[in-house]
Each structure stands twice: as structure tokens, then as C-alpha cells.
C-alpha positions as CSV (number, residue, x, y, z in Angstrom):
1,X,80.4,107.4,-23.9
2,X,82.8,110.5,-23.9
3,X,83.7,110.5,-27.3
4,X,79.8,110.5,-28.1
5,X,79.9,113.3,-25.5
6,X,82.9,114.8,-26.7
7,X,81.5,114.5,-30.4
8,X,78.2,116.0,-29.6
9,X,79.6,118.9,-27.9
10,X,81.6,119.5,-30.5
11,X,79.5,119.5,-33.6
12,X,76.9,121.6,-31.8
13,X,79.2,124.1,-30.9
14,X,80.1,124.3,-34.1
15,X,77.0,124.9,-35.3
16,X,75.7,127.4,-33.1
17,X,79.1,129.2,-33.9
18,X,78.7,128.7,-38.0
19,X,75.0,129.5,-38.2
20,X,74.3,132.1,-35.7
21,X,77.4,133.7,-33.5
22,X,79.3,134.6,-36.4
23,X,76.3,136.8,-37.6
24,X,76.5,139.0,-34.0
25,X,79.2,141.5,-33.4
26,X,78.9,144.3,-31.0
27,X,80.3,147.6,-31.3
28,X,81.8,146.9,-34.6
29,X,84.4,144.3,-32.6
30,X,82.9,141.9,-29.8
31,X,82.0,138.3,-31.2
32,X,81.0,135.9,-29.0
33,X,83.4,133.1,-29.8
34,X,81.6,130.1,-27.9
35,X,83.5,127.1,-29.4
36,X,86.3,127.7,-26.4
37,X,83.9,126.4,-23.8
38,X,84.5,122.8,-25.4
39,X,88.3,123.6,-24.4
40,X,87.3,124.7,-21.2
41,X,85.2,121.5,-20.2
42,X,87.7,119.1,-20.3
43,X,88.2,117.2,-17.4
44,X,91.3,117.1,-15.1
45,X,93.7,114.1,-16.1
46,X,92.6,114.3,-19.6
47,X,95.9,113.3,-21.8
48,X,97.2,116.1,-23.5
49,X,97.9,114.9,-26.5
50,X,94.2,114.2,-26.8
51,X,93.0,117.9,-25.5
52,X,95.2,119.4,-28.1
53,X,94.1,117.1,-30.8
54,X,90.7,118.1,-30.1
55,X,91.3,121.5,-29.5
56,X,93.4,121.7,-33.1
57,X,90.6,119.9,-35.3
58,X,87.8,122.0,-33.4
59,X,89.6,125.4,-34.2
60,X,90.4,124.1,-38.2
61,X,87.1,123.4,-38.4
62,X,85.6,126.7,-36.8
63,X,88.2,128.7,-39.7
64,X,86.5,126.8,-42.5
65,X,83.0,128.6,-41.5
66,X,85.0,131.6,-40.7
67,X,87.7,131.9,-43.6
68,X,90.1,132.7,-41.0
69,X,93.0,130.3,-42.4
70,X,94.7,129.1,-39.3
71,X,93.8,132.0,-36.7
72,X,91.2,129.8,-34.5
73,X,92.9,126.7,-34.7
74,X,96.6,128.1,-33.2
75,X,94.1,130.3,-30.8
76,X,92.5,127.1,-29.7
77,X,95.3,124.8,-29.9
78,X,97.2,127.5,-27.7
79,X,94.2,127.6,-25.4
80,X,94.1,123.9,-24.9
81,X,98.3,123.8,-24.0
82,X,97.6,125.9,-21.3
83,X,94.4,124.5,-20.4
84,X,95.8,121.4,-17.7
85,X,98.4,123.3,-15.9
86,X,95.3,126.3,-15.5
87,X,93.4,123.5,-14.2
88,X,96.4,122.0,-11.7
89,X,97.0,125.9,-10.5
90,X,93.5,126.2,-9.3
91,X,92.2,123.5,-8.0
92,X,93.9,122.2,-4.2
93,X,96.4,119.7,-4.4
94,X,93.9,116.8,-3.0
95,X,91.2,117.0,-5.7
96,X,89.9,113.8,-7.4
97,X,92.0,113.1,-10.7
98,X,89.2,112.8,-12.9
99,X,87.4,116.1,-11.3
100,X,85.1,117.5,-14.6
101,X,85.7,121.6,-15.4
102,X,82.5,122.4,-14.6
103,X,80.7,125.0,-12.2
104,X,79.0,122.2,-10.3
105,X,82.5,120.3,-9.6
106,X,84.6,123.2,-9.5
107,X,82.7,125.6,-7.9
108,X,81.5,128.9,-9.1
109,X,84.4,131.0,-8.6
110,X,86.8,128.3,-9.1
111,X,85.5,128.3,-12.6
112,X,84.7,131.4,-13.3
113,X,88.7,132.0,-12.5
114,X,89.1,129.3,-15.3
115,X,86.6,130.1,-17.9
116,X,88.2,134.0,-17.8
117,X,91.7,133.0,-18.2
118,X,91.3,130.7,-20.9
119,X,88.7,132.9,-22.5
120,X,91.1,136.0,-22.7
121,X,94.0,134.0,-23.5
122,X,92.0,132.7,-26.3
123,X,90.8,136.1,-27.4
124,X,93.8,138.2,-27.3
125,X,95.9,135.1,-29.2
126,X,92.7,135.1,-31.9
127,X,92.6,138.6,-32.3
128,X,96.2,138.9,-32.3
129,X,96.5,136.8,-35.5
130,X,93.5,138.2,-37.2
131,X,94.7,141.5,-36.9
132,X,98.3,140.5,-37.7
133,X,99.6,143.7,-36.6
134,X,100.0,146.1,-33.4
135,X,99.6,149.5,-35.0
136,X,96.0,149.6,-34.0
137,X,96.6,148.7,-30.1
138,X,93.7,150.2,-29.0
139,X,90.8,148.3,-31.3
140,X,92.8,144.8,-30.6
141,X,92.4,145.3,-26.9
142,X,88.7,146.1,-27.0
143,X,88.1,143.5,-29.5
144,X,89.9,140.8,-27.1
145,X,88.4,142.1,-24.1
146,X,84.8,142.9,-25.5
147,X,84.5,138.9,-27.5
148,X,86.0,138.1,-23.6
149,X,83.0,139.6,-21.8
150,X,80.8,138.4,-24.3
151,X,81.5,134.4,-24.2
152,X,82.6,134.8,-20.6
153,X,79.0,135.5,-20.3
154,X,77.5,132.9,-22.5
155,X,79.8,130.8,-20.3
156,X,78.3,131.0,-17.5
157,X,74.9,130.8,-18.7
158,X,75.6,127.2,-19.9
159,X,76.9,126.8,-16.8
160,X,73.7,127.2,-15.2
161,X,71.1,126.1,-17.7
162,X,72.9,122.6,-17.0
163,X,72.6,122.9,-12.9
């Protein structure tokens, strides 16, 4: 059942990435980049190995729509590294092992704290590759933090629509 799950999710984030987020992009630099709640939503106890597989092939497949060669899939595999050890620094030591990332499970602010520092990991490392260069400091920083605001938002509106 979760690699139907896991498959679903993934091909319809894809999707609604491909066919209608990539189209949107707010004061010439904020894109909602959606496709890093599937990252997110992994549950604690997960095996690594299979979080950064996941999070590798989702990325490559997210550049092919995108002809970004390689940017989203080392943002996301990057995002998906540090993805357990976020989730083992916020949750309390006594928490179930197989505790879902979720709003509902975590708690609001538990994973709101998540969702942001995955989220702006994710952005910054994206834009960071995309830009390939630090000349232009300024326009990296609001693209990272704007396309951080933005999904951080759509976030937590999926969080809630599935309440």
C-alpha cells in the first residue's frame, strides 16, 4: 500500500508541477516548487537509502519537464539527506518510530518548523545551481526566499485540505 501511496504522490506532484507550477512565477523569481512536499512527507524510520532514491528519481524527473539538467535532482537528493536527522531533531526522544510527517501527527508548529527548513534548504541549494554563480547575491536570495514563501504556503494548504 505505500508504494501505491508513494507512487501516486509522486506522479501527481509531478504533474501539477509539469503542467501548471512551472507556468507561475512571481515578481520575475518566486516559483512555487511543490514536488518537495513528497520529500517532506516521509515518515520517521523510513530507510534512507530508500528516501534518497526516491527523492533522486523524483528530482530527475522534475529536470526533464524543466530542462534544468541535474539542478532539482541534487536540490532534492540534498533535501532528502537531511530530511531524517530534521525529523530526529524535532520531534521528542519518545515519539513512535513509524510517526508520519504530517500536520496531524506532528503538530502544527512541529511541522511547520519542518516544512520551512527543508523548504529553504531546498530553495537556496536549487537556486544556487541554477544560477551557478554568486555575483548576483541579491536576486538569488529573493528568488530562494520568495519560491520558500510560496511552497511553504502551498504546504500548508495541503496540510489542511487533508485534516
Amino acid at each position: 500500500m505505500t508504494i501505491i501511496y508513494r507512487l501516486l504522490a509522486f506522479a501527481s506532484l509531478l504533474l501539477v508541477q509539469a503542467l501548471m507550477l512551472n507556468r507561475i512565477q512571481l515578481f520575475h523569481c518566486a516559483v512555487p516548487l511543490l514536488y518537495v512536499y513528497f520529500v517532506i512527507s516521509f515518515r520517521r524510520g523510513y530507510p534512507k537509502w530508500g528516501i534518497l532514491l526516491w527523492s533522486f528519481f523524483l528530482g530527475l524527473a522534475a529536470d526533464m519537464f524543466t530542462n534544468t539538467p541535474g539542478v532539482a535532482a541534487a536540490s532534492l537528493t540534498l533535501t532528502g539527506l537531511l530530511q531524517p536527522y530534521f525529523i530526529e531533531l524535532l520531534l521528542p526522544h519518545d515519539a513512535e518510530d513509524n510517526i508520519r510527517a504530517a500536520a496531524t501527527t506532528l503538530g502544527f508548529w512541529r511541522f511547520f518548523t519542518l516544512a520551512l527548513l527543508l523548504t529553504l534548504v531546498f530553495c537556496l541549494a536549487y537556486f544556487a545551481l541554477e544560477q551557478f554563480t554568486f555575483f548576483n547575491w541579491t536576486y538569488w536570495l529573493s528568488c530562494a526566499g520568495g519560491s520558500t514563501i510560496v511552497t511553504l504556503m502551498l504546504i500548508i494548504a495541503i496540510e489542511g485540505l487533508r485534516k
